[in-house]
PQR file of N, CA, C, O and H, with PARSE charges and radii, in Angstrom:
ATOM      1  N   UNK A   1     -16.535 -17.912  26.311 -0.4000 1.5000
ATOM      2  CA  UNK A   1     -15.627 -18.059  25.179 -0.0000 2.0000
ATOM      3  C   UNK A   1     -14.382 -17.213  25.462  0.5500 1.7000
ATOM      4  O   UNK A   1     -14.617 -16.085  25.896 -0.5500 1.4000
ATOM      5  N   UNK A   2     -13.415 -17.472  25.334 -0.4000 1.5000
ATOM      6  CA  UNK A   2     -12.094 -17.031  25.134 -0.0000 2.0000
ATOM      7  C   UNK A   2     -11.798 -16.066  24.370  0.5500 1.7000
ATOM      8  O   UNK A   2     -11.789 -16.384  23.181 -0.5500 1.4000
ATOM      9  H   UNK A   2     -13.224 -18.388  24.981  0.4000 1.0000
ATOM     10  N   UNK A   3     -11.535 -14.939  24.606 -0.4000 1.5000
ATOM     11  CA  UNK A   3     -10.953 -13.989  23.710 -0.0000 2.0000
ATOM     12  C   UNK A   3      -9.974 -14.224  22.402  0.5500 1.7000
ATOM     13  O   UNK A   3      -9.941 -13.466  21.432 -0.5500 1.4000
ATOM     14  H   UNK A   3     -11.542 -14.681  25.572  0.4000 1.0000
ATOM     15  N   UNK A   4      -9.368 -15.143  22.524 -0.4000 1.5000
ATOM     16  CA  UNK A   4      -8.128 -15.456  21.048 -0.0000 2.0000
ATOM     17  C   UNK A   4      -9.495 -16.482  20.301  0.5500 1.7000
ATOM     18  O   UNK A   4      -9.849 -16.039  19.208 -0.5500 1.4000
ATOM     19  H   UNK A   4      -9.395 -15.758  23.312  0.4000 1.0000
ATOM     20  N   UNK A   5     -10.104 -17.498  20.677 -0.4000 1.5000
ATOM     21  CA  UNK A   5     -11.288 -17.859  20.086 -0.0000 2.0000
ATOM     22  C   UNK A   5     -12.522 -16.938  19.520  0.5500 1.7000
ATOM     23  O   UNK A   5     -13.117 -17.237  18.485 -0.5500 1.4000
ATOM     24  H   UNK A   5      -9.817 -17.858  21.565  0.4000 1.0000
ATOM     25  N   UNK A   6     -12.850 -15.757  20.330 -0.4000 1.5000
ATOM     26  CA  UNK A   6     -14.053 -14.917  19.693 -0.0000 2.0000
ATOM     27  C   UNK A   6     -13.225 -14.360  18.699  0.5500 1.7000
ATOM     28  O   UNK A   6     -13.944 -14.423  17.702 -0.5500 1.4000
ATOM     29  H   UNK A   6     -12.367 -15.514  21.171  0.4000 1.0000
ATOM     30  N   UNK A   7     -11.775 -13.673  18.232 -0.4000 1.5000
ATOM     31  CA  UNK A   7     -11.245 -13.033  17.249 -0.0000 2.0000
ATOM     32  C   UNK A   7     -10.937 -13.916  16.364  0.5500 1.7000
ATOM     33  O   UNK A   7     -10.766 -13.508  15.215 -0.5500 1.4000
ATOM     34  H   UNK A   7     -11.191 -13.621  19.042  0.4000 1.0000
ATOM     35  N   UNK A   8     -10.813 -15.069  16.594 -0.4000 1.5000
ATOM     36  CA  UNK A   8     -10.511 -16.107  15.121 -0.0000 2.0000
ATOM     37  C   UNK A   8     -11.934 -16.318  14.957  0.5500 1.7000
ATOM     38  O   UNK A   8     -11.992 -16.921  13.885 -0.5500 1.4000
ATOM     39  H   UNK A   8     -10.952 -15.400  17.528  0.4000 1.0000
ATOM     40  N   UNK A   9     -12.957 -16.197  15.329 -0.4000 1.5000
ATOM     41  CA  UNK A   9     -14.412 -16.827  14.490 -0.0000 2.0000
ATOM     42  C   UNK A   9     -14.726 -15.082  14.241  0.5500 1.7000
ATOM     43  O   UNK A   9     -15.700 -14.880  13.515 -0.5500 1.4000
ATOM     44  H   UNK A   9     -12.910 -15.707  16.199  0.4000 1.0000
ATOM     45  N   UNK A  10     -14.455 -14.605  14.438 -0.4000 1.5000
ATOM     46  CA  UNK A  10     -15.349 -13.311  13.816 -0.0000 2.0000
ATOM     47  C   UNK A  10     -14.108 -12.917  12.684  0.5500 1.7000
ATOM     48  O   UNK A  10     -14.746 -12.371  11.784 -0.5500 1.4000
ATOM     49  H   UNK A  10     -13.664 -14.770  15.028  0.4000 1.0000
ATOM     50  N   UNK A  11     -12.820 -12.917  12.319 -0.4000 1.5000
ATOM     51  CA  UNK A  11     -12.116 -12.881  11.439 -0.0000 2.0000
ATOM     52  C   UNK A  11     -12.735 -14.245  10.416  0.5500 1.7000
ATOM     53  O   UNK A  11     -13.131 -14.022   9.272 -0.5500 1.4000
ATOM     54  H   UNK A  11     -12.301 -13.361  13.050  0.4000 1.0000
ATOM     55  N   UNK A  12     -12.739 -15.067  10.770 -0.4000 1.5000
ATOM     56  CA  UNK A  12     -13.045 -15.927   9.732 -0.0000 2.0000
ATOM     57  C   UNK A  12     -14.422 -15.271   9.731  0.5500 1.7000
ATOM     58  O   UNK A  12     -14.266 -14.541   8.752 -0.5500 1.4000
ATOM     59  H   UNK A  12     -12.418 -15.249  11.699  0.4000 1.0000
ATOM     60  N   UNK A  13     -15.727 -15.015  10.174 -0.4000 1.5000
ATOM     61  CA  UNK A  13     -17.231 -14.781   9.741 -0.0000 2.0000
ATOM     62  C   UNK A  13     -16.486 -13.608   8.848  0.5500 1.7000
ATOM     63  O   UNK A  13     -17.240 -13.440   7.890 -0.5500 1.4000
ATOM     64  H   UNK A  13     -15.854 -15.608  10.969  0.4000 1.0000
ATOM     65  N   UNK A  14     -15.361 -12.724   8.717 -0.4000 1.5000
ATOM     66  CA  UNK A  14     -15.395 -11.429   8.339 -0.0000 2.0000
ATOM     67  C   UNK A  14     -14.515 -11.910   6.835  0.5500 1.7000
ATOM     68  O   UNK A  14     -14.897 -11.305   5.833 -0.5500 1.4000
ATOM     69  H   UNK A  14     -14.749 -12.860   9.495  0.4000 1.0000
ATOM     70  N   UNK A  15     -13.734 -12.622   6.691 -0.4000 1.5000
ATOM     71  CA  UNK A  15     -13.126 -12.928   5.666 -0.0000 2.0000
ATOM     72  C   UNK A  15     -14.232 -13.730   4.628  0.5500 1.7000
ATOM     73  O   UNK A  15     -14.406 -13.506   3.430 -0.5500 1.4000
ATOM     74  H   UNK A  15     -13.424 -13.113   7.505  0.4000 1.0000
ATOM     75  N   UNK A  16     -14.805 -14.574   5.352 -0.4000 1.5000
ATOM     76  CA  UNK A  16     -16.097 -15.069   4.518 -0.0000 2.0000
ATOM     77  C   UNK A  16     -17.332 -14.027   3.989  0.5500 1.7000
ATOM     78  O   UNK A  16     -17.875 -14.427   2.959 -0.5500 1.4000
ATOM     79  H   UNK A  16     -14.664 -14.756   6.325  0.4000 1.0000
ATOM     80  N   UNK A  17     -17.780 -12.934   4.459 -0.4000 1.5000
ATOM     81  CA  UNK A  17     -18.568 -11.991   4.445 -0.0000 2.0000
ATOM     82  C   UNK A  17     -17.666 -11.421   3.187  0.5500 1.7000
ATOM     83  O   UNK A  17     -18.141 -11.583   2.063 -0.5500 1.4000
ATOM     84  H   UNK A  17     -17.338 -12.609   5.295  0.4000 1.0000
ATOM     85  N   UNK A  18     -16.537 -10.837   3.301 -0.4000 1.5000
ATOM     86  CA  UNK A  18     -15.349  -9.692   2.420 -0.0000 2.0000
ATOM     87  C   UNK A  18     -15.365 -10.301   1.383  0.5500 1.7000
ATOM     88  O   UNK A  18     -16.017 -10.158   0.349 -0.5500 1.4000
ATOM     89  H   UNK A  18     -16.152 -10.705   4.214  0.4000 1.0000
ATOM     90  N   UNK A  19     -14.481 -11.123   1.752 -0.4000 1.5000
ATOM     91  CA  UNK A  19     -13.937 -12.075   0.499 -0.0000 2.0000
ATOM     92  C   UNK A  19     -14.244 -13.724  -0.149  0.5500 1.7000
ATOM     93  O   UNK A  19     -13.593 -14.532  -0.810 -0.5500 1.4000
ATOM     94  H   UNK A  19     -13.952 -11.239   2.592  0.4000 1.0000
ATOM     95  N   UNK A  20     -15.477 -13.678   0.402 -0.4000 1.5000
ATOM     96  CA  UNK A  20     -16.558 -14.773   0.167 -0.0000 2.0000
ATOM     97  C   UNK A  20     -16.009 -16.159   0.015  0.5500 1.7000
ATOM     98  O   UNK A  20     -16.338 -16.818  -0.971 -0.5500 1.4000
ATOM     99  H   UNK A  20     -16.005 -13.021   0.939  0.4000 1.0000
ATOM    100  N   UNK A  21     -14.881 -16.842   1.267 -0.4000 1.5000
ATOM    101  CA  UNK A  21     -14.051 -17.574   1.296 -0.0000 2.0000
ATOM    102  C   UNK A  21     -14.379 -18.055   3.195  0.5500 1.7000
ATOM    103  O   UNK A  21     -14.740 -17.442   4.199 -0.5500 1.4000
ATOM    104  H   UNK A  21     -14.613 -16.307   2.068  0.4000 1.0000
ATOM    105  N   UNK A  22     -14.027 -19.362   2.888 -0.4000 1.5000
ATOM    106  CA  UNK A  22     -14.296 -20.407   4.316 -0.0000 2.0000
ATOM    107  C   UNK A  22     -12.622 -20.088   4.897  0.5500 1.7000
ATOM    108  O   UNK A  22     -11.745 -20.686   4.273 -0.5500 1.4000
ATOM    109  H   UNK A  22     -13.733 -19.861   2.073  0.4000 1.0000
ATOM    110  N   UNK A  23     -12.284 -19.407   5.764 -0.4000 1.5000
ATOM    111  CA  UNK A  23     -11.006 -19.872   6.239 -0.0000 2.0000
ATOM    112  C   UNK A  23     -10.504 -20.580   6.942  0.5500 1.7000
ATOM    113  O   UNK A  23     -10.997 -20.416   8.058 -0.5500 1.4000
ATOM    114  H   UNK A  23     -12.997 -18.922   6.271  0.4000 1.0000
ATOM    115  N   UNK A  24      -9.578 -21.507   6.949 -0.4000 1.5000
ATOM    116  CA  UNK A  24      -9.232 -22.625   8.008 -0.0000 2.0000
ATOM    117  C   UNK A  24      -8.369 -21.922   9.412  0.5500 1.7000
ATOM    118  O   UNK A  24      -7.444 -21.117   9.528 -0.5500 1.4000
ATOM    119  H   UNK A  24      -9.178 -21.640   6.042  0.4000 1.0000
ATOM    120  N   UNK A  25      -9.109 -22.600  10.234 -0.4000 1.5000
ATOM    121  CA  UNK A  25      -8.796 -21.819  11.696 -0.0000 2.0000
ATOM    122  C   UNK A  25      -6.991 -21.510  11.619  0.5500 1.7000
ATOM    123  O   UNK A  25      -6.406 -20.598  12.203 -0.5500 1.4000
ATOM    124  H   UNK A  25      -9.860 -23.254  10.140  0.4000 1.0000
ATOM    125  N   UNK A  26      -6.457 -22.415  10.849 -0.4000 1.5000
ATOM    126  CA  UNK A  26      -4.988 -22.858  10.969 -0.0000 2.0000
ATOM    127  C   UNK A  26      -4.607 -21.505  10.273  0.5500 1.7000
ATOM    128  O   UNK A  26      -3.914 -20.775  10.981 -0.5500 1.4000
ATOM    129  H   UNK A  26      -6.932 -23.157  10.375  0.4000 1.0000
ATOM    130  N   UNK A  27      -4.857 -21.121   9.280 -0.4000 1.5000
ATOM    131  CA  UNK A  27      -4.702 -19.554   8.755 -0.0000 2.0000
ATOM    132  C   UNK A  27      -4.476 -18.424   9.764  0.5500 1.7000
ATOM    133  O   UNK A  27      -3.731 -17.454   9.624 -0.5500 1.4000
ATOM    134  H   UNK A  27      -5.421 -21.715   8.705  0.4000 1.0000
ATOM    135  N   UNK A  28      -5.241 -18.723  10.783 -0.4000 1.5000
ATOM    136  CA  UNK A  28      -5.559 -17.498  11.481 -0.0000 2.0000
ATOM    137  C   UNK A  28      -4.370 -16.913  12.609  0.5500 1.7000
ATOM    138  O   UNK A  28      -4.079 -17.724  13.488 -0.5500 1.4000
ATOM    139  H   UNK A  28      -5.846 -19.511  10.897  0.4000 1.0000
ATOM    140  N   UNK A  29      -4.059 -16.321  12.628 -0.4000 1.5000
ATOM    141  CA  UNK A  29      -2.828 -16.309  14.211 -0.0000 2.0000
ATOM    142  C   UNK A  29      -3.005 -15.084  14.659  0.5500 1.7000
ATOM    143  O   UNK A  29      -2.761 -14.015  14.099 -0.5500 1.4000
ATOM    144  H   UNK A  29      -4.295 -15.663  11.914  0.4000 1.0000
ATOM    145  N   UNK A  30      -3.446 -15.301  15.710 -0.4000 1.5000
ATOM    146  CA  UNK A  30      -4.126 -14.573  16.723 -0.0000 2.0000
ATOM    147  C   UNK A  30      -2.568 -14.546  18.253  0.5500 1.7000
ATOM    148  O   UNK A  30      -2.235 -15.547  18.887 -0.5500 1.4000
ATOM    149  H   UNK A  30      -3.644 -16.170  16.165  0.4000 1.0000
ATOM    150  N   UNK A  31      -1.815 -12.823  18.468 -0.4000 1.5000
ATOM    151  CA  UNK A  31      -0.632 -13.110  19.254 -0.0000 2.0000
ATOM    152  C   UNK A  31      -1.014 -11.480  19.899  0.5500 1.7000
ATOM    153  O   UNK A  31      -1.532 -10.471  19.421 -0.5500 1.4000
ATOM    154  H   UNK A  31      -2.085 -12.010  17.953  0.4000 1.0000
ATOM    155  N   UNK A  32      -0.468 -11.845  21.188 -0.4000 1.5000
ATOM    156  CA  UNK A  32      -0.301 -10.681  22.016 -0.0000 2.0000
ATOM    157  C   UNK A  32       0.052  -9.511  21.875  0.5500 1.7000
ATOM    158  O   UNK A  32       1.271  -9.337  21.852 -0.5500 1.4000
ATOM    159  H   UNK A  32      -0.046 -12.664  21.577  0.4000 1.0000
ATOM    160  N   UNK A  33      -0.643  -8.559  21.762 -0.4000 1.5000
ATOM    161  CA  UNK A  33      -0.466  -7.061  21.097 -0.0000 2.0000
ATOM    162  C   UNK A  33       1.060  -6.560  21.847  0.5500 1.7000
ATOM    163  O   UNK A  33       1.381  -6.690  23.028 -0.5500 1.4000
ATOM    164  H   UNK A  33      -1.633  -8.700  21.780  0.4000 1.0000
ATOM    165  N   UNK A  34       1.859  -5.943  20.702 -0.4000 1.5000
ATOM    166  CA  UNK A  34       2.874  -5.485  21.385 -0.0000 2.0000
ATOM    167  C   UNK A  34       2.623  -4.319  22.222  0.5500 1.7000
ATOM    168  O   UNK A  34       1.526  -3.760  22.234 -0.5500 1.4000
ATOM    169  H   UNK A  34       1.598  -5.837  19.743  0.4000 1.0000
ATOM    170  N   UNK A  35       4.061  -3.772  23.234 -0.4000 1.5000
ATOM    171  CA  UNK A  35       3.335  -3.056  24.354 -0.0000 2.0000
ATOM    172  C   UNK A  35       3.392  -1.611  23.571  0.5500 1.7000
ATOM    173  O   UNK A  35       2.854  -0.726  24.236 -0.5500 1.4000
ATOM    174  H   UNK A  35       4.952  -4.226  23.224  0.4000 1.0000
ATOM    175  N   UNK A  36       3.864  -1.218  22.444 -0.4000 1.5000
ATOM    176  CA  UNK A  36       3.506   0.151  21.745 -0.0000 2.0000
ATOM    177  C   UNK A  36       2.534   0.587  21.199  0.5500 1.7000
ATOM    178  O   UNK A  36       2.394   1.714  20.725 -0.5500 1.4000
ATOM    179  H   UNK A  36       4.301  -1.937  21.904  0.4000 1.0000
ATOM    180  N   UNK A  37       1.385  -0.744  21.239 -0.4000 1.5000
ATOM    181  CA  UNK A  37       0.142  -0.461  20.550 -0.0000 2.0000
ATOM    182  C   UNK A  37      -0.889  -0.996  21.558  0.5500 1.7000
ATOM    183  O   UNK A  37      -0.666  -1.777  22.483 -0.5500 1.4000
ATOM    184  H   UNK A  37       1.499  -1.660  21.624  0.4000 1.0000
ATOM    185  N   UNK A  38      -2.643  -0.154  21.037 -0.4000 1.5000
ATOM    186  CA  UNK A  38      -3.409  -0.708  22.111 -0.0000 2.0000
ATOM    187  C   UNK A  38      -3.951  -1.638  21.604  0.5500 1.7000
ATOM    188  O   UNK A  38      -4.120  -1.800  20.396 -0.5500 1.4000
ATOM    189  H   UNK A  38      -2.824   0.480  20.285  0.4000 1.0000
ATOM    190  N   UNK A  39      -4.492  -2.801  23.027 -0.4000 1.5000
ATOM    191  CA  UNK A  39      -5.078  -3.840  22.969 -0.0000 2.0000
ATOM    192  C   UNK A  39      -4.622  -5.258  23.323  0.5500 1.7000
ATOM    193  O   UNK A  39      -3.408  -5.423  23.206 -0.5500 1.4000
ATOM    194  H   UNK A  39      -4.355  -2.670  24.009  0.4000 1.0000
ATOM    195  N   UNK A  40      -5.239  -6.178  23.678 -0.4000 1.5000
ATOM    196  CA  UNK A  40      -4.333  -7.453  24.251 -0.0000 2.0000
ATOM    197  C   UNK A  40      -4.117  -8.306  23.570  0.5500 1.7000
ATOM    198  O   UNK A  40      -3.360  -9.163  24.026 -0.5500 1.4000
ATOM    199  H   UNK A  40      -6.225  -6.044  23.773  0.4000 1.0000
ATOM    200  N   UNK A  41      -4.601  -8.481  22.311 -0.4000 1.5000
ATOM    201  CA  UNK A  41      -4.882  -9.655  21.118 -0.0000 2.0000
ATOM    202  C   UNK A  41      -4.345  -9.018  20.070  0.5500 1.7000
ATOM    203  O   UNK A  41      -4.322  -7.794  20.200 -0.5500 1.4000
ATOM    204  H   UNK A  41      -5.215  -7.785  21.940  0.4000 1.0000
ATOM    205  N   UNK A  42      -3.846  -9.502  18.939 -0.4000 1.5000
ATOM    206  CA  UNK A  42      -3.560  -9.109  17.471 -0.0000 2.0000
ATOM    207  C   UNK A  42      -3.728 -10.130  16.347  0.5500 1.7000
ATOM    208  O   UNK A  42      -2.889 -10.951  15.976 -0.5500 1.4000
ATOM    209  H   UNK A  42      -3.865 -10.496  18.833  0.4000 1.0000
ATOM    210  N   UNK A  43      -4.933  -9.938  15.879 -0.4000 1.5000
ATOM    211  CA  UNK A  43      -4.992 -11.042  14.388 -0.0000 2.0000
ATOM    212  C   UNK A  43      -3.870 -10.825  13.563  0.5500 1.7000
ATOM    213  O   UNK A  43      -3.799  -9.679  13.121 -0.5500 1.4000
ATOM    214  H   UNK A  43      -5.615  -9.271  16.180  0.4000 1.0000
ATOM    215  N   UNK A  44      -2.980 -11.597  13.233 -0.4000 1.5000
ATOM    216  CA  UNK A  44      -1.584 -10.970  11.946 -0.0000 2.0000
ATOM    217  C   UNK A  44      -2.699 -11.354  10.570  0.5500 1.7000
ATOM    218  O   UNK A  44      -3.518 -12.237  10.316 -0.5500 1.4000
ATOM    219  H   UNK A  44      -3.038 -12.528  13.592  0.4000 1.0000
ATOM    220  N   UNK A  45      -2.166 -10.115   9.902 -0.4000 1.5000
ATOM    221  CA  UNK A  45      -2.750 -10.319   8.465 -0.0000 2.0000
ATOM    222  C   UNK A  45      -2.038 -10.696   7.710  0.5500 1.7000
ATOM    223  O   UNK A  45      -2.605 -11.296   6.797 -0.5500 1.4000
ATOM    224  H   UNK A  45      -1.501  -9.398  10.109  0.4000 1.0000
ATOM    225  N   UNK A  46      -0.936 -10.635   7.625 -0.4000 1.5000
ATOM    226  CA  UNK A  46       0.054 -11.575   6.504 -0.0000 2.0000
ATOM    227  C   UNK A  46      -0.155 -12.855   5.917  0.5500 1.7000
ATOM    228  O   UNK A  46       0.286 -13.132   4.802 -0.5500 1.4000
ATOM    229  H   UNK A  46      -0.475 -10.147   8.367  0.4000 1.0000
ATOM    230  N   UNK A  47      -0.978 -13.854   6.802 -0.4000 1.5000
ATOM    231  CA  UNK A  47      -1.390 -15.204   6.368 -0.0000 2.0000
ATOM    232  C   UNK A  47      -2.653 -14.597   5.544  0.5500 1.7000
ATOM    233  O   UNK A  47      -2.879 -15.299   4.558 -0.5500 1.4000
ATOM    234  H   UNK A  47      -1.336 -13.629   7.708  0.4000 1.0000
ATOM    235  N   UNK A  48      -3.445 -13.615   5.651 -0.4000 1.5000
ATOM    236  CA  UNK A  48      -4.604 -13.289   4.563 -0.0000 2.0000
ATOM    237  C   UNK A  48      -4.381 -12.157   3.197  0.5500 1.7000
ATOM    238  O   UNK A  48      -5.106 -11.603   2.371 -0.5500 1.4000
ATOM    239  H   UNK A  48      -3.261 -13.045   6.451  0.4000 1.0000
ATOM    240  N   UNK A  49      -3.207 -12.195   3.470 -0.4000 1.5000
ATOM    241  CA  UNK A  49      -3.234 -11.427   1.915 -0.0000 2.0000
ATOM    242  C   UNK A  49      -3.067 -12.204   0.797  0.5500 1.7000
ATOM    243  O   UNK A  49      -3.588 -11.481  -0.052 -0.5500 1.4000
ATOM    244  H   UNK A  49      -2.618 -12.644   4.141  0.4000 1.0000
ATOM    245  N   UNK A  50      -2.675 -13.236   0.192 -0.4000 1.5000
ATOM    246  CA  UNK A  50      -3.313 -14.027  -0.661 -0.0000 2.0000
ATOM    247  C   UNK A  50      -5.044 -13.858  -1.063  0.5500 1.7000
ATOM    248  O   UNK A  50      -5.691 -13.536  -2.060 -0.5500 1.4000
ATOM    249  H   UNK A  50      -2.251 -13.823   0.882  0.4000 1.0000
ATOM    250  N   UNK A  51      -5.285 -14.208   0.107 -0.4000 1.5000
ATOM    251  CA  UNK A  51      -7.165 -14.108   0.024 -0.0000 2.0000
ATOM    252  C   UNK A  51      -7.129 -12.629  -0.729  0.5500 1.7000
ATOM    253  O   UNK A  51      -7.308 -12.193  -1.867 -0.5500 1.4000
ATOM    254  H   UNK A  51      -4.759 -14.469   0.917  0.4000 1.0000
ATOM    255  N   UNK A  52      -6.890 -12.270   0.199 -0.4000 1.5000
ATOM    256  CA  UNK A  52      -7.530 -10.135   0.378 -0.0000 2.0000
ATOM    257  C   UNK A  52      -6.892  -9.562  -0.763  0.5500 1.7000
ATOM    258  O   UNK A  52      -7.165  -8.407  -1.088 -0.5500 1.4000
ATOM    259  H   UNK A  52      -6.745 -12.624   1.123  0.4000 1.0000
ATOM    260  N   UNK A  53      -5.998 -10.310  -1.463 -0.4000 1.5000
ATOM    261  CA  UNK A  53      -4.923  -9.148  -2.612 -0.0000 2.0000
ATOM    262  C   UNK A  53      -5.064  -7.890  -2.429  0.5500 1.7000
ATOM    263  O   UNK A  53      -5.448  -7.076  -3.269 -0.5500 1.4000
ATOM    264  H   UNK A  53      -5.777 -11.249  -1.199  0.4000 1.0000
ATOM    265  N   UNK A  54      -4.735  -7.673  -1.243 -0.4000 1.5000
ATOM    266  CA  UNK A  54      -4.582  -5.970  -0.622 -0.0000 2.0000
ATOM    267  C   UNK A  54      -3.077  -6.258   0.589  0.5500 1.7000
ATOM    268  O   UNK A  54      -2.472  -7.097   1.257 -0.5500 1.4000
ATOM    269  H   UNK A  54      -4.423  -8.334  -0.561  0.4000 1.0000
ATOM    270  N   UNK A  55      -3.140  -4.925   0.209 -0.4000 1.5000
ATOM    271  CA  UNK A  55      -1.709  -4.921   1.816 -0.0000 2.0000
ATOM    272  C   UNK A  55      -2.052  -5.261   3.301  0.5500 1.7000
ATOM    273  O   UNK A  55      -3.034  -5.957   3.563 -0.5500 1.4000
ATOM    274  H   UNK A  55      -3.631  -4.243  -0.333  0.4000 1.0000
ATOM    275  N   UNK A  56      -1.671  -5.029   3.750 -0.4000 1.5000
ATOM    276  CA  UNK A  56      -1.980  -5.757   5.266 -0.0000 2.0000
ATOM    277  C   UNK A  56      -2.535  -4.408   6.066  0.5500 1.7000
ATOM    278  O   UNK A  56      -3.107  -4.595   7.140 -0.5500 1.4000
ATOM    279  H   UNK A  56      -0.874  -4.464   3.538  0.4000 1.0000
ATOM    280  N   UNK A  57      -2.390  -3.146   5.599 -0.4000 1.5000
ATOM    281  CA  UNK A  57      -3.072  -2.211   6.272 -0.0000 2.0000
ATOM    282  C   UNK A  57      -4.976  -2.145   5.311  0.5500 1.7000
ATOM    283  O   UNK A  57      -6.004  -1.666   5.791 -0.5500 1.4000
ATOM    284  H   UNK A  57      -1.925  -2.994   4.727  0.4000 1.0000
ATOM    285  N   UNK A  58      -4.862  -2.581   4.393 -0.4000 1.5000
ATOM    286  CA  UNK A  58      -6.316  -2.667   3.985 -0.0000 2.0000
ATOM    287  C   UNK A  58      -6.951  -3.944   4.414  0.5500 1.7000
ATOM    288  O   UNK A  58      -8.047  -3.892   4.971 -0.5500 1.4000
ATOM    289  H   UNK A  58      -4.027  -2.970   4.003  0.4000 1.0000
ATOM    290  N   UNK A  59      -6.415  -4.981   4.223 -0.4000 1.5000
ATOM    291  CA  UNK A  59      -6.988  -6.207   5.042 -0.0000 2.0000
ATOM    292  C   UNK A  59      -7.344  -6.006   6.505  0.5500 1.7000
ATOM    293  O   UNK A  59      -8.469  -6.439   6.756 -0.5500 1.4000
ATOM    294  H   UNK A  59      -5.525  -5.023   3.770  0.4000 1.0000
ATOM    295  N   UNK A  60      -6.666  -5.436   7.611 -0.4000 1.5000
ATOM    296  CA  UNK A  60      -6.904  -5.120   8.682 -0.0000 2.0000
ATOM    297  C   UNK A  60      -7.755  -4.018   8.898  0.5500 1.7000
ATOM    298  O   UNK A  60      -8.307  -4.040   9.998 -0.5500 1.4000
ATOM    299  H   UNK A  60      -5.752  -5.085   7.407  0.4000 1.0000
ATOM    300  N   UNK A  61      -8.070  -2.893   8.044 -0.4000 1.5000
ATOM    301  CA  UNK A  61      -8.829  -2.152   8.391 -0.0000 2.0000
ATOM    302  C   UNK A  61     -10.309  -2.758   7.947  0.5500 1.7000
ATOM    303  O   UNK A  61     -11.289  -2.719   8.690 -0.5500 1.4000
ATOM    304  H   UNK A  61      -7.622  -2.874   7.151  0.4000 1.0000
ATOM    305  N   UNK A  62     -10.308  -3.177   6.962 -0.4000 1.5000
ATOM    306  CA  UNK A  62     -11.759  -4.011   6.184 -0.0000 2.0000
ATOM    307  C   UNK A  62     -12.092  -5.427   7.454  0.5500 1.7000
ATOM    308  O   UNK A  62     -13.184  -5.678   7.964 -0.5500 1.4000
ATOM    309  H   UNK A  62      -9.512  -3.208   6.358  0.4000 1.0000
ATOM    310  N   UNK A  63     -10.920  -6.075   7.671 -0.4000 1.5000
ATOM    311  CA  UNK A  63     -11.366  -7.003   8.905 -0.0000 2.0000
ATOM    312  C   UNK A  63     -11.953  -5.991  10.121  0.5500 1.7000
ATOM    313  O   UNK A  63     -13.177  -5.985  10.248 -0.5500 1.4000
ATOM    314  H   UNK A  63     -10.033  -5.872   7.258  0.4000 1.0000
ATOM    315  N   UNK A  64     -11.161  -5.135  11.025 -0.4000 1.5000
ATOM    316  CA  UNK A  64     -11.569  -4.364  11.606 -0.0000 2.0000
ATOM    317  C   UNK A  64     -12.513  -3.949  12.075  0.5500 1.7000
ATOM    318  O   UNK A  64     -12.884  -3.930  13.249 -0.5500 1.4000
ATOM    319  H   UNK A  64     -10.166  -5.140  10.922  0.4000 1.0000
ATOM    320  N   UNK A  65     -13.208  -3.388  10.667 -0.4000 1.5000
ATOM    321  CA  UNK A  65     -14.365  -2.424   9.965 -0.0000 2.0000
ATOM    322  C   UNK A  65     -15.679  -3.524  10.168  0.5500 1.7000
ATOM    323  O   UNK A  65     -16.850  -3.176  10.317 -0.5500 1.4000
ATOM    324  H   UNK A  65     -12.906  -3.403   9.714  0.4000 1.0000
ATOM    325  N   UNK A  66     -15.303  -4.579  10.144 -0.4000 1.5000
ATOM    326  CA  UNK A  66     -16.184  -5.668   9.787 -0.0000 2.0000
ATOM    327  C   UNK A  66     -16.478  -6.079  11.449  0.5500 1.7000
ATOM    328  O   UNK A  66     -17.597  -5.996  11.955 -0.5500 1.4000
ATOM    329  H   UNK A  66     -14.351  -4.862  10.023  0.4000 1.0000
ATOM    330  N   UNK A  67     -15.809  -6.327  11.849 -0.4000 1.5000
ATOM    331  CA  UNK A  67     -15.970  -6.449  13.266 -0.0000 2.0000
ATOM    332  C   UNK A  67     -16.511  -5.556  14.326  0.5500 1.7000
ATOM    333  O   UNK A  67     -16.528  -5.930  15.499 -0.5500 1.4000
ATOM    334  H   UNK A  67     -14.900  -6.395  11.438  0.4000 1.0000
TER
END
C-alpha cells in the first residue's frame, strides 16, 4: 500500500471513530510536507473542520492522537 493511501484510510477510520462520520476519500488531501517541518506526507485539515468544529490544530492533534 502506498503511503498517501495508508494516511487517507486511517484519517477517514479516525474521523469515523472521533466524530462518528463516513468521510468521502474526496475530502481528504493528503500533500507533501513542507521542507520546515518533519515528515513526507501532510493530511490538510481545513477540509475537516466543518466535521470536527474545532480549529485545525485540535483536529490534527485528535487525528494524530488517533493514529
Amino acid at each position: 500500500m502506498n503511503p498517501e493511501l495508508f494516511i487517507l484510510n486511517q484519517v477517514q477510520a479516525a474521523a469515523n471513530s472521533l466524530y462518528n462520520v463516513e468521510l468521502e476519500s474526496s475530502l481528504i488531501q493528503i500533500q507533501a510536507t513542507r521542507k520546515e517541518f518533519e515528515g513526507d506526507f501532510t493530511a490538510v485539515m481545513f477540509p475537516l473542520l466543518k466535521i470536527s468544529k474545532k480549529s485545525p490544530e485540535q483536529t490534527g492533534t485528535e487525528i494524530g492522537e488517533y493514529i
